[in-house]
C-alpha positions, -999 to 999 in steps of 0.1 A, spaced: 217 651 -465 197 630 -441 178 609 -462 171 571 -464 161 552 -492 155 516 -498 174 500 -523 147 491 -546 138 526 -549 172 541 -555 181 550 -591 208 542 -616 235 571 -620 252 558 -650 252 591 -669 285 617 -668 262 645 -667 239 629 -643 268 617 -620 285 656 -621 249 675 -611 249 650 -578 284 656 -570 279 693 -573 247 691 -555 265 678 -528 296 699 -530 274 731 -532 257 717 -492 293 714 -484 304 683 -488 338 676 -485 352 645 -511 360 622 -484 322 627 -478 304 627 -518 304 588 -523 291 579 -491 264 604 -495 260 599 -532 256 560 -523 226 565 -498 206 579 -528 215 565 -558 234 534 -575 269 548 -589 287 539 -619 319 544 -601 343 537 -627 328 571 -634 323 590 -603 360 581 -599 367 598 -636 352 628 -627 359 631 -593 394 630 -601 393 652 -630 378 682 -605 
């Protein structure tokens, strides 16, 4: 996922459902989970309490 975005233009992943579509986006390109919140974190601002919740939960 080679993409660069400035920070005012990234958008808020606050959401569950929101947060689970990126992190199968990414899984389904073949990210590996050591991988998904570095990638996740070049596009978007993370709630991570709950990126954490549902990456542990998978």
């Amino acid at each position: 996922m080679e993409r660069y975005v400035e920070d005012y233009q990234k958008r808020r992943l606050t959401e569950r459902v929101d947060i689970m579509t990126a992190v199968n986006i990414l899984k389904s390109e073949g990210y590996d989970h050591d991988e998904l919140i570095a990638e996740i974190t070049k596009v978007f601002y993370v709630d991570l309490d709950t990126y954490n919740e549902i990456v542990m939960a998978a």
